[in-house]
C-alpha positions in Angstrom: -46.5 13.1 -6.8 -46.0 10.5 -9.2 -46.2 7.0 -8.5 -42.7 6.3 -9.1 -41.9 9.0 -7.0 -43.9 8.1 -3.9 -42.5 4.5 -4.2 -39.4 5.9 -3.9 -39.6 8.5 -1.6 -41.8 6.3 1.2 -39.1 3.2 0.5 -36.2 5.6 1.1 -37.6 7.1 4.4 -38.8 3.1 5.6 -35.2 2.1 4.4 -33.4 4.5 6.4 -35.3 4.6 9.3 -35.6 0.3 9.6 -33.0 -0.7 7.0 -33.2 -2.2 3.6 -33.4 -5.7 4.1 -35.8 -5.4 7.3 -38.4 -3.7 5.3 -40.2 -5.7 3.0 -42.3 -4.4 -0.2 -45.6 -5.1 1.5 -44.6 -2.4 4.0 -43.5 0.1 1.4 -47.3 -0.7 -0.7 -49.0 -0.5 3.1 -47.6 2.8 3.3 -48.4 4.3 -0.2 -51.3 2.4 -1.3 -50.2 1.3 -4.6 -50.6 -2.0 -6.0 -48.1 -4.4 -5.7 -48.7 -5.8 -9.3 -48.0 -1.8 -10.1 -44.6 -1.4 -8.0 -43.5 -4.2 -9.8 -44.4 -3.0 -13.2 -42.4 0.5 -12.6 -39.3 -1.1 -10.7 -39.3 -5.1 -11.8 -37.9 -5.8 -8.4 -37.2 -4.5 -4.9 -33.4 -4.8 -5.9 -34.2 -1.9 -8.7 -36.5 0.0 -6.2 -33.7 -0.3 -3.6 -31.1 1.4 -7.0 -33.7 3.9 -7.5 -33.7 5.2 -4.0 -30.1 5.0 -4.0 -30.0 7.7 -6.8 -32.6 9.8 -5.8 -30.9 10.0 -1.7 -27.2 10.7 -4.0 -29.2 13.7 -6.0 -30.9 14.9 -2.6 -27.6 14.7 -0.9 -25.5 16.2 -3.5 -27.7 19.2 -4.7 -27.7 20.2 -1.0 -24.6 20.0 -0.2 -23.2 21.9 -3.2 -25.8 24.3 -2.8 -24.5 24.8 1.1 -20.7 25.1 -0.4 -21.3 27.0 -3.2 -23.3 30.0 -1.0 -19.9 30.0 1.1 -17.7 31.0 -1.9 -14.9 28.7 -2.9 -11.7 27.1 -1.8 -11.4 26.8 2.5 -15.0 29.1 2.6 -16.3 26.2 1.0 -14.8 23.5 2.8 -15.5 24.6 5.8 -18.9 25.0 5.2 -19.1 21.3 4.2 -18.9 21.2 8.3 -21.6 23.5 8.8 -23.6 21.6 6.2 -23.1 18.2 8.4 -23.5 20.5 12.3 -27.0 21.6 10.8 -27.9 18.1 9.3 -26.9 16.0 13.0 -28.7 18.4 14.7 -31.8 18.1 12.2 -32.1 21.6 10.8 -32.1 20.1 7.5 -35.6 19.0 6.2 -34.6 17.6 2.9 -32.3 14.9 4.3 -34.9 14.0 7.3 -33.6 13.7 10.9 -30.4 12.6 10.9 -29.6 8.6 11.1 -26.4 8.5 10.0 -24.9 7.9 6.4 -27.8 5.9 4.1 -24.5 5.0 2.0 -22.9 3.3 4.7 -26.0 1.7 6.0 -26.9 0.5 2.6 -23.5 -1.0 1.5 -23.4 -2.6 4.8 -26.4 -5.2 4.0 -24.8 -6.0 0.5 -21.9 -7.9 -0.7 -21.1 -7.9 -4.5 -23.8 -6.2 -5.6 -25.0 -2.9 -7.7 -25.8 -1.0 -4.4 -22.2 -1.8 -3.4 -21.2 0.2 -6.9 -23.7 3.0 -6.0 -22.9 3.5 -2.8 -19.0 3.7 -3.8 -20.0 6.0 -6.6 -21.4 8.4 -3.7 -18.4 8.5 -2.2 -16.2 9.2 -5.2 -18.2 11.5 -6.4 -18.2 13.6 -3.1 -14.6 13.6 -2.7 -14.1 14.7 -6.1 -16.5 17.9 -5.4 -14.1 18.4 -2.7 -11.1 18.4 -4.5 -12.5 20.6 -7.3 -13.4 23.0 -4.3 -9.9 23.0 -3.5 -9.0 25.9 -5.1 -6.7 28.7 -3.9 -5.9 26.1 -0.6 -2.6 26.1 0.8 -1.6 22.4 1.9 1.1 20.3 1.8 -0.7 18.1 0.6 -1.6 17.4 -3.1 -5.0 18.8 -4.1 -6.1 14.4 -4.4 -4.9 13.6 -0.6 -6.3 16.7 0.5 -9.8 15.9 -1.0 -9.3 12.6 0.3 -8.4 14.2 4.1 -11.2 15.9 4.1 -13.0 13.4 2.8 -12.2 11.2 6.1 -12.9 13.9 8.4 -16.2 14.4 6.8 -17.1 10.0 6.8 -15.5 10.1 10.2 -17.6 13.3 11.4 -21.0 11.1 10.3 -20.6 7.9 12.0 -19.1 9.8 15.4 -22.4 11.4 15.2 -24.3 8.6 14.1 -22.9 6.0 16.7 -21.6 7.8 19.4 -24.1 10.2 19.9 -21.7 13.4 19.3 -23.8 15.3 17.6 -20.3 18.2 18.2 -18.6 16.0 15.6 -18.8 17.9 12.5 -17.4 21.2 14.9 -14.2 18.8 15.6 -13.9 17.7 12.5 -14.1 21.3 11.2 -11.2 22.5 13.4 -8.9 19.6 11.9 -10.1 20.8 8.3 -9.0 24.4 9.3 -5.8 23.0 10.0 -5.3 20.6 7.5 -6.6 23.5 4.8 -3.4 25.6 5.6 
């Protein structure tokens, strides 16, 4: 693995299990062995290093979960499956994404204010429910295709933090029977 690459990778998996902020770069070289001197020449700053992992957890997160829709066909198929994607992930059947801690997104816009990781993590977001709505297809609503993405969009955000902060790791199985409803 490249340098880059483990920075990245070790910093996402301290960040998500600790949190940004509480992890310091010392912690993230301790656990690599790389120079500082050379995290610093790759990245420039902690702040970049935190954007980095940012867009490699969005990659991560998105090729998997289009790769989990995309085997269940299109249109509800694929919706639903969005549901199994998340049951499988709480209950940590999903190596890619690590055991489950809740949403790094959410996490990580929660210890910013104003700041690039505030755009990224909003990017996420957008960009997820706009996989959803172009998954929409052949979906019987009353809803327009936009509030429908969005819907399910809150069911999804809404089945990660029940799971994350509650402790129900059922969540994503609820919030799947309110999709099928919702879906028509």
């Amino acid at each position: 693995m490249s340098k880059p690459d483990l920075l990245i990778h070790t910093a996402f998996k301290l960040f998500y299990e600790h949190g940004i902020h509480a992890v310091g770069v010392n912690a993230i070289l301790a656990e690599t062995g790389v120079a500082k001197k050379t995290l610093y020449r790759l990245f420039g700053s902690k702040d970049a290093l935190v954007e980095a992992v940012l867009i490699y957890r969005d990659q991560v997160f998105m090729d998997w979960l289009t790769s989990r829709m995309m085997a269940a066909g299109e249109g509800k198929s694929a919706i639903l499956a969005l549901f199994d994607a998340l049951d499988d992930w709480f209950h940590d059947r999903v190596d890619v994404l690590l055991p489950f801690k809740g949403c790094f997104f959410v996490k990580a816009n929660g210890e910013f204010s104003n700041h690039t990781v505030n755009d990224l993590c909003q990017k996420h977001k957008q960009n997820i429910t706009s996989f959803i709505q172009a998954n929409l297809v052949g979906c019987s609503s009353a809803l327009v295709p936009s509030d429908l993405a969005q819907s399910v969009s809150v069911l999804k955000e809404g089945a990660i933090s029940q799971a994350y902060v509650a402790g129900d790791l059922e969540a994503a199985k609820r919030a799947k029977a309110m999709a099928v409803a919702l879906l028509g």
